[in-house]
N, C-alpha and C positions, 0 to 999 in steps of 0.2 A: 417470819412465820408466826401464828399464832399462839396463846399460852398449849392448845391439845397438843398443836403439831411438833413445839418445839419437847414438850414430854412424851410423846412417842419417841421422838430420834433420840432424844435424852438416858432416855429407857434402855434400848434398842442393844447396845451394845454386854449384858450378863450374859445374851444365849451363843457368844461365840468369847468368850473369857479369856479361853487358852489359846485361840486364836489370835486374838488382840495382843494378848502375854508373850507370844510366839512373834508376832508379824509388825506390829508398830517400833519406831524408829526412837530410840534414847534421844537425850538433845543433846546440844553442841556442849563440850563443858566449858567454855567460856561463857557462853550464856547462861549457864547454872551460876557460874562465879560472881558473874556481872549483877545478879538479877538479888545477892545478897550482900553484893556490895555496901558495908556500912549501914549494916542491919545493928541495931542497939549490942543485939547479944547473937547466940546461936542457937536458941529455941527457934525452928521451924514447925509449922503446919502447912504439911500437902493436903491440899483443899479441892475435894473430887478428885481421889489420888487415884483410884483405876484399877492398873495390875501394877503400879506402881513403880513404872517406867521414870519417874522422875526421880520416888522417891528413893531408889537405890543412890542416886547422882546426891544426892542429900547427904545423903546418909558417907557415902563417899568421903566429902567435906567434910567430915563430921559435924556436923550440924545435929543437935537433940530433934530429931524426928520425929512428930508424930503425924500418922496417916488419916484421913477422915476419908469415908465413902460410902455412900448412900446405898448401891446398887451388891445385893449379897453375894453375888458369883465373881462379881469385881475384885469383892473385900478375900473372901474366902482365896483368890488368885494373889493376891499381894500378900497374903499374912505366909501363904504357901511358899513363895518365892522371897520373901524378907522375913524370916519369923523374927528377928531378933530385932524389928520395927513395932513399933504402937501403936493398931491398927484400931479406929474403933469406926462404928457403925454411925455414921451420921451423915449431914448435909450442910452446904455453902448456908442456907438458910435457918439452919438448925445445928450449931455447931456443939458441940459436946464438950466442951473446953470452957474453962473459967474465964472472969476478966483478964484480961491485963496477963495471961499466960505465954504468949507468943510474940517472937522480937520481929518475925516477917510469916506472912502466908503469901505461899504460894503456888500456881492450879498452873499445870500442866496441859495444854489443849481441853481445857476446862471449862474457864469462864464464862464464856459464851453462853453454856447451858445456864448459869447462875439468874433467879429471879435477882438483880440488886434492889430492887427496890425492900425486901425483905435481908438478903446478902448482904450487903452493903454496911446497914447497920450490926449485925452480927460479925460482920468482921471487924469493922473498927471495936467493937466491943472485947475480943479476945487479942488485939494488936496490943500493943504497951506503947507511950506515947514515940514518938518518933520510930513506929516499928516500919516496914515495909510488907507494902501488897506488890504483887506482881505474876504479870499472867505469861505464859511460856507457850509458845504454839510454833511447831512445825512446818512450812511451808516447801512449794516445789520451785526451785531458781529457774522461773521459764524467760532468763537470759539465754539459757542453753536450746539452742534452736530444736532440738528431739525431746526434750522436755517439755516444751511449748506446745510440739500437738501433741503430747502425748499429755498433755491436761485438757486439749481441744478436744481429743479422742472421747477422754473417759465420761467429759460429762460433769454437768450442776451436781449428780448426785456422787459422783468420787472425788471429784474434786471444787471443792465449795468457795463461800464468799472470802474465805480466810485461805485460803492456799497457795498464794502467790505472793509474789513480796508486795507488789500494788496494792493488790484487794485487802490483803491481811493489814498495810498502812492505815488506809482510808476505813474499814472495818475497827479497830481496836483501838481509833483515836483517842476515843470517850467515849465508845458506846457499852464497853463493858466494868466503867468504873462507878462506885460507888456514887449514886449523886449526893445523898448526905449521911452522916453517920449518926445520927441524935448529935451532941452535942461537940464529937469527933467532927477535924476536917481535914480533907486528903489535899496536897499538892498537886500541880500541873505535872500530867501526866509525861515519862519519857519512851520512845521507841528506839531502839536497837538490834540489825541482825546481825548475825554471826552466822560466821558461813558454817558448812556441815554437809552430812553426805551421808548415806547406808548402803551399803554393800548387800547390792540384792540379785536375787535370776528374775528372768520372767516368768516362773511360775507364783516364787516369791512374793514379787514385786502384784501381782495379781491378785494373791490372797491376803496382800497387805490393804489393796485400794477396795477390795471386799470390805472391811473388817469401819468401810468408813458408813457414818449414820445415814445416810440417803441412800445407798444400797442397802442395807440389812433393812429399810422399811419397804424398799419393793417387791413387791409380788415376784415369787421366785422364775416367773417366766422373763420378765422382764431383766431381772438381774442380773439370769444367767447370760442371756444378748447381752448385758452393757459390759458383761466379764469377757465375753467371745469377742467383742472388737477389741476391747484392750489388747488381750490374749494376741490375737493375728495381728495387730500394730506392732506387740512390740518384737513378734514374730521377723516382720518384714524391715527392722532396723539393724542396720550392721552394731548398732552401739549396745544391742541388748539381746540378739537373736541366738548367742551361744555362750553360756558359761556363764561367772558373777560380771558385772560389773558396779561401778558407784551411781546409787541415783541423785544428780547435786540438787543439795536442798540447802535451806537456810532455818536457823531458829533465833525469832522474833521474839525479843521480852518489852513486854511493857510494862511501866514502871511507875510506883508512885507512893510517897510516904504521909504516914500519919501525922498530922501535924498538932 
């Protein structure tokens, strides 16, 4: 997508905050553990932290925590739900943090939005030498045969380039890393999933694949149809037609340090 398009869908997600806060899926904590594996120290920065889905998992580890987020109903949802995190008001490209402050950042189904060409060097900038970046994204395990159309079902705009374990490989190889830092330079990049799962209904599960950026920019006629098939799909599955079940997912880190 282009730089407008990818800043609408970028945007897109402040007018439904407490939805997001509500409906999106924690990651796996092995993949949070993994993803600081052999980080210098434990200063982190969650980079486009959100409602701060990740950073709770952080904070967890105890890891020195601080939050950045550009979008105010985002920030305003994470300071609400973590007050005892350090939330401030900034962006991947405009980071609010001194040199050399942080041992790893790292963006939660994030990076993607990230200009690197401006990001890039802004991160290596607030990394400390051997610190670690690493981006953490969500994905749907469509090994599982009901899972499979039910990413057929939903659609480009619920379920995107990064939502599968394939796409999200070939997607996060290198296209979301830093290409240069000024005078920083990052390592070959590593990928890793871990497997993972959310316990959801099908209503849940519905107002979770709402809350994704390609529906919130459709026109709400259109939306509401791409929700109505979901809806009667996963109506018509024994695997999801009554009560919770687990939706199997995977969380993918990609991985890479300052050198």
């Amino acid at each position: 997508m282009d730089q407008d398009e990818r800043h609408l869908h970028a945007s897109s997600f402040g007018a439904v905050a407490a939805a997001y806060a509500e409906h999106r899926p924690d990651y796996a904590q092995a993949a949070v553990r993994w993803a600081l594996e052999a980080a210098p120290g434990a200063r982190v920065l969650d980079l486009g932290a959100g409602t701060g889905k990740l950073t709770g998992a952080l904070a967890a580890l105890r890891a020195e925590v601080v939050a950045v987020e550009p979008d105010p109903a985002m920030l305003a949802e994470l300071r609400r739900s973590l007050p005892a995190v350090r939330a401030l008001s900034g962006s991947a490209e405009e980071i609010p943090l001194p040199d050399g402050s942080v041992d790893a950042v790292v963006a939660g189904n994030a990076m993607h939005w990230f200009d690197m060409a401006v990001a890039g060097p802004e991160i290596a900038r607030v990394l400390a030498p051997g610190g670690l970046l690493a981006g953490l994204w969500n994905v749907m395990d469509d090994q599982v045969e009901w899972v499979a159309q039910l990413a057929h079902v939903s659609g480009a705009a619920a379920v995107g380039p990064r939502d599968t374990p394939a796409s999200w490989r070939a997607e996060t190889a290198a296209a979301h890393l830093p290409r240069s830092g000024g005078v920083a330079r990052f390592g070959s990049p590593e990928q890793v999933l871990f497997p993972h799962g959310q316990r959801r209904t099908a209503d849940s599960l519905v107002a979770t694949l709402g809350t994704r950026a390609g529906m919130l920019v459709m026109p709400e006629e259109e939306r509401e149809a791409a929700l109505g098939r979901i809806r009667a799909f996963l109506a018509s599955r024994p695997e999801t037609a009554d009560g919770e079940f687990t939706l199997p997912m995977l969380t993918g880190v990609l991985r890479t340090r300052r050198l």
